[in-house]
LOGURO-899960 format. One line per 5 residues: number of its first residue (from 1); for each residue x, y, z of N, C-alpha, C. Coordinates in nm, 2 decimals. Example, Ala and Ser with C-alpha at 12.3 -4.5 7.8 and 13.67 -1.06 7.14 Angstrom:
1) 1.32:-0.57:0.78:1.23:-0.45:0.78:1.32:-0.33:0.78 ~ 1.28:-0.22:0.71:1.37:-0.11:0.71:1.29:0.00:0.79
REM end
This chain:
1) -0.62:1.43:-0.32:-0.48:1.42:-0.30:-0.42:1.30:-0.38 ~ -0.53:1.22:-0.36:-0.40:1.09:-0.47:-0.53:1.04:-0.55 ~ -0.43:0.94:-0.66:-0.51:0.86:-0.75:-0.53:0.72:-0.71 ~ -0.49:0.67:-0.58:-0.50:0.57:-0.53:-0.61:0.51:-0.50 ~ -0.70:0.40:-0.51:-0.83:0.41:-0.43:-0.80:0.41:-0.30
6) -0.90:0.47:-0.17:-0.90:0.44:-0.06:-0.95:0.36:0.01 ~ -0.91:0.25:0.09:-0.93:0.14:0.11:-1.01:0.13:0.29 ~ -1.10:0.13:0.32:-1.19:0.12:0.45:-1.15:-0.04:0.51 ~ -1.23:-0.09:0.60:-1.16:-0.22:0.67:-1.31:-0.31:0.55 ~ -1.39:-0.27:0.52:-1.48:-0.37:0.46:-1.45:-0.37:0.33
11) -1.36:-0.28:0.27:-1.32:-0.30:0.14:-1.20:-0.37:0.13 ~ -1.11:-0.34:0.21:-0.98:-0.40:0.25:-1.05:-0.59:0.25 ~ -1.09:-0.56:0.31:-1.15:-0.71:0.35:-1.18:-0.80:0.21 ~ -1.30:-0.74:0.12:-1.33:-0.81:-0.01:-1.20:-0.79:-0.07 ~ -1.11:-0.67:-0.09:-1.04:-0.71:-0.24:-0.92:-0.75:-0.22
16) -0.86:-0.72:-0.07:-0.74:-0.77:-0.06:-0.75:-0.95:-0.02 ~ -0.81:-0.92:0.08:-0.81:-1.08:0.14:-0.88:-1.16:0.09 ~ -1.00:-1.11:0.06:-1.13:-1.25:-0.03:-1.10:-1.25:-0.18 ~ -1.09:-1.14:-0.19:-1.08:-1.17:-0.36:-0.95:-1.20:-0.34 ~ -0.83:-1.19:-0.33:-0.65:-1.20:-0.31:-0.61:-1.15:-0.42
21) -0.70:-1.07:-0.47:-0.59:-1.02:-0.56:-0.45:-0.92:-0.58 ~ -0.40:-0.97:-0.64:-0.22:-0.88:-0.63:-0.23:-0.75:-0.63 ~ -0.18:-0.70:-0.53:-0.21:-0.52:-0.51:-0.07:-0.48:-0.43 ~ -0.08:-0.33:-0.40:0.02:-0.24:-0.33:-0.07:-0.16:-0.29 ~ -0.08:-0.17:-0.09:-0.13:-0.11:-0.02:0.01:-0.02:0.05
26) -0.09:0.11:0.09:0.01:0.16:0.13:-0.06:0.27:0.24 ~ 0.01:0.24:0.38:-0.06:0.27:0.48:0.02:0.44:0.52 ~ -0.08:0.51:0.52:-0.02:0.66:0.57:-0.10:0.77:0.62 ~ -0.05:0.87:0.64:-0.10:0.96:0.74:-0.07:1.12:0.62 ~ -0.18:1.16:0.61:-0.21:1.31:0.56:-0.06:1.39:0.56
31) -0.08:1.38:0.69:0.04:1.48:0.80:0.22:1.45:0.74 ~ 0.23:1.36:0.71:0.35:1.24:0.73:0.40:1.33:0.58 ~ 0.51:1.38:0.61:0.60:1.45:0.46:0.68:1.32:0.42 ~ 0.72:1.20:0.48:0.82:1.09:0.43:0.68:1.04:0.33 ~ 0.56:0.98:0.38:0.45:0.93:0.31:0.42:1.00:0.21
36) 0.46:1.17:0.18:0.43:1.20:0.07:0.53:1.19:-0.05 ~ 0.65:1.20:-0.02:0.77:1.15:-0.04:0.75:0.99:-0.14 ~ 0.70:0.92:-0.07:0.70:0.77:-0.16:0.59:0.76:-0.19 ~ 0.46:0.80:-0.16:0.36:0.82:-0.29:0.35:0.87:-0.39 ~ 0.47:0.99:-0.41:0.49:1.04:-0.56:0.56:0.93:-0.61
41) 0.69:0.85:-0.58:0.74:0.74:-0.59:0.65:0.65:-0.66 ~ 0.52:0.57:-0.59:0.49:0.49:-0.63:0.37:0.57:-0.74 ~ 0.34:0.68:-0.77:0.24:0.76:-0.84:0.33:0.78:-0.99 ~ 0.50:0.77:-0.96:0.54:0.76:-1.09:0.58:0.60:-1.15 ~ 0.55:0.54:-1.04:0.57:0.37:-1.10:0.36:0.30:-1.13
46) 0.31:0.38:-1.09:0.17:0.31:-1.08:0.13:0.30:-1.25 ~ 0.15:0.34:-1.38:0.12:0.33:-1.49:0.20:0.23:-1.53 ~ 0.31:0.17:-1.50:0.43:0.08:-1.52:0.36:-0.04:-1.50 ~ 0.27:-0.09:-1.41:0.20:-0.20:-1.35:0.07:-0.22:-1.40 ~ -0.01:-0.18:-1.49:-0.17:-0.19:-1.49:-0.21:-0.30:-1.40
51) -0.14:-0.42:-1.41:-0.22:-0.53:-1.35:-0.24:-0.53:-1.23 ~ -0.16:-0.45:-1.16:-0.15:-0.48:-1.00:-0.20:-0.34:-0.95 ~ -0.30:-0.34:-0.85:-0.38:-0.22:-0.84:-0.27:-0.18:-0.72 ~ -0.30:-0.02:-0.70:-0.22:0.00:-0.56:-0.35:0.09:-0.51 ~ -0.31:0.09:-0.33:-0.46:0.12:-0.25:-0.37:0.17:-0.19
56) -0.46:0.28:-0.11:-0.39:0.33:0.01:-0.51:0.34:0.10 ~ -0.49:0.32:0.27:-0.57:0.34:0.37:-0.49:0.44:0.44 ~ -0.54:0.53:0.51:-0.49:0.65:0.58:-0.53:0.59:0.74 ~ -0.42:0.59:0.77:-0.43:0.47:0.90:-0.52:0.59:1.04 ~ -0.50:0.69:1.04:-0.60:0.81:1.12:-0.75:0.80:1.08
61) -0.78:0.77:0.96:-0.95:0.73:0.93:-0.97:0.59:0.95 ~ -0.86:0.50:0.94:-0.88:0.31:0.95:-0.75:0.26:1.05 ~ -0.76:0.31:1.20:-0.67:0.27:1.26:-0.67:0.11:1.33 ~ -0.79:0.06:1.29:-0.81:-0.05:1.30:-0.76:-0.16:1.24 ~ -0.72:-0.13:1.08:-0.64:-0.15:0.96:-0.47:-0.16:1.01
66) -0.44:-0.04:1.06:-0.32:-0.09:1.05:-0.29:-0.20:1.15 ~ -0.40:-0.17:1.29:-0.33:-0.26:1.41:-0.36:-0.43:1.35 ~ -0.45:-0.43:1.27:-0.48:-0.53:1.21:-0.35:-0.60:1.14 ~ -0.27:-0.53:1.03:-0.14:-0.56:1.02:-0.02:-0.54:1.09 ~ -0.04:-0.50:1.23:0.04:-0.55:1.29:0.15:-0.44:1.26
71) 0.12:-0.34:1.25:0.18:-0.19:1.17:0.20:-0.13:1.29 ~ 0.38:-0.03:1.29:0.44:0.01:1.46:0.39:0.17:1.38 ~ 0.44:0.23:1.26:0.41:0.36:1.19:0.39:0.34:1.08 ~ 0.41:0.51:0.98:0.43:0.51:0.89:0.51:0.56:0.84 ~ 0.55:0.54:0.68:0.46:0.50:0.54:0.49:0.33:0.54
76) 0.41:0.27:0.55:0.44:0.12:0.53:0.39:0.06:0.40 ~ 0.44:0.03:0.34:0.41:-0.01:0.18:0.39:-0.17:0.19 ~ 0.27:-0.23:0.19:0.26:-0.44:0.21:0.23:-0.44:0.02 ~ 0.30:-0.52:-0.02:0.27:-0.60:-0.16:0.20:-0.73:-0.10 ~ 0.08:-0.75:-0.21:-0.02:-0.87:-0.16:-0.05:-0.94:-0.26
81) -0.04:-1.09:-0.18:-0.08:-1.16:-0.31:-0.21:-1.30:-0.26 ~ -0.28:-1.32:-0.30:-0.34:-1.42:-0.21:-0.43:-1.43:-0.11 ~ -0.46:-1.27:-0.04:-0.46:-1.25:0.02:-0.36:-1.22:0.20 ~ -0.23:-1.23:0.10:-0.12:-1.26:0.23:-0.05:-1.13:0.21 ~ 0.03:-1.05:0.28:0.13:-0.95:0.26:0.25:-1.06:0.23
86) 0.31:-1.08:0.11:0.42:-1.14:0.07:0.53:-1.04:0.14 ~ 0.54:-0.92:0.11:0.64:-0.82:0.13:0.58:-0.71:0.19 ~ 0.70:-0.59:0.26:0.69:-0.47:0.26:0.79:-0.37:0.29 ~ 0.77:-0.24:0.25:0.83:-0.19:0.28:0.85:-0.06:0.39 ~ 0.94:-0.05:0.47:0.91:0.06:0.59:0.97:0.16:0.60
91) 0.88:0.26:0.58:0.95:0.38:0.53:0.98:0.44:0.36 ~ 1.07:0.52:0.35:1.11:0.55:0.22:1.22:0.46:0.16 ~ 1.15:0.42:0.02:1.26:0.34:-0.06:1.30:0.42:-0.18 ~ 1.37:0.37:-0.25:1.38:0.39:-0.43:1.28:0.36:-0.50 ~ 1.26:0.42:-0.58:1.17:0.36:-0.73:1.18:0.22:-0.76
96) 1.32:0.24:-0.77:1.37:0.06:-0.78:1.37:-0.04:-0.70 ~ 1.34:-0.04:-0.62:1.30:-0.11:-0.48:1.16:-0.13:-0.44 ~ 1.09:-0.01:-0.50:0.91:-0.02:-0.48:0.92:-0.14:-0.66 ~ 0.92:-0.10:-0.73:0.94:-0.14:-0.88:0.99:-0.31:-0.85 ~ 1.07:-0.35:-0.80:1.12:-0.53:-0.78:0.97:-0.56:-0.71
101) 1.00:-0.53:-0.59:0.89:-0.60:-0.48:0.75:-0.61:-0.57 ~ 0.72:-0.52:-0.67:0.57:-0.50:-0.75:0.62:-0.62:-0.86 ~ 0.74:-0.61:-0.90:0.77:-0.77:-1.00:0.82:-0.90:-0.93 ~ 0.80:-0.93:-0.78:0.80:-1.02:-0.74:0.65:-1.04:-0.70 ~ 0.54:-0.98:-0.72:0.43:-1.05:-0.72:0.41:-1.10:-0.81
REM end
């Protein structure tokens, strides 16, 4: 379904938080037609960015992930830097809106 890697809580763990490197996670559900909606969004901005990886966890296989961020639904989109969520976004945005938040990392 996507070109995103998928992100488990022990991988989440090394690359978002230990290593901190700058990424776009993006938390969603199979089922969820809005999440598919802004995955093509961020699948036509993801070549625009090389540097900054984007991950997705599917919060139904890693529900432990979302309650971990503190996540009410989905599509929740966290920009990370540091290992910190600097930003996010809830729900469906614009290109242009996913696109700033990825150049304020």
């Amino acid at each position: 379904m996507s070109k995103f890697e998928s992100l488990n809580t022990a991988a989440f763990e090394e690359i978002v938080e230990n290593d901190g490197e700058k990424c776009l996670v993006m938390f969603s559900r199979k089922s969820c037609t809005v999440c598919q909606s802004v995955h093509a969004k961020l699948e036509a901005l993801k070549d625009d960015y090389p540097s900054v990886p984007f991950y997705e966890v599917d919060v139904e296989e890693q529900p432990r992930l979302m309650a971990k961020q503190h996540l009410k639904g989905v599509p929740q989109t966290l920009f990370f830097a540091d290992g910190e969520a600097r930003s996010r976004i809830t729900g469906d945005a614009s290109e242009d809106d996913f696109a700033d938040r990825i150049e304020e990392l």
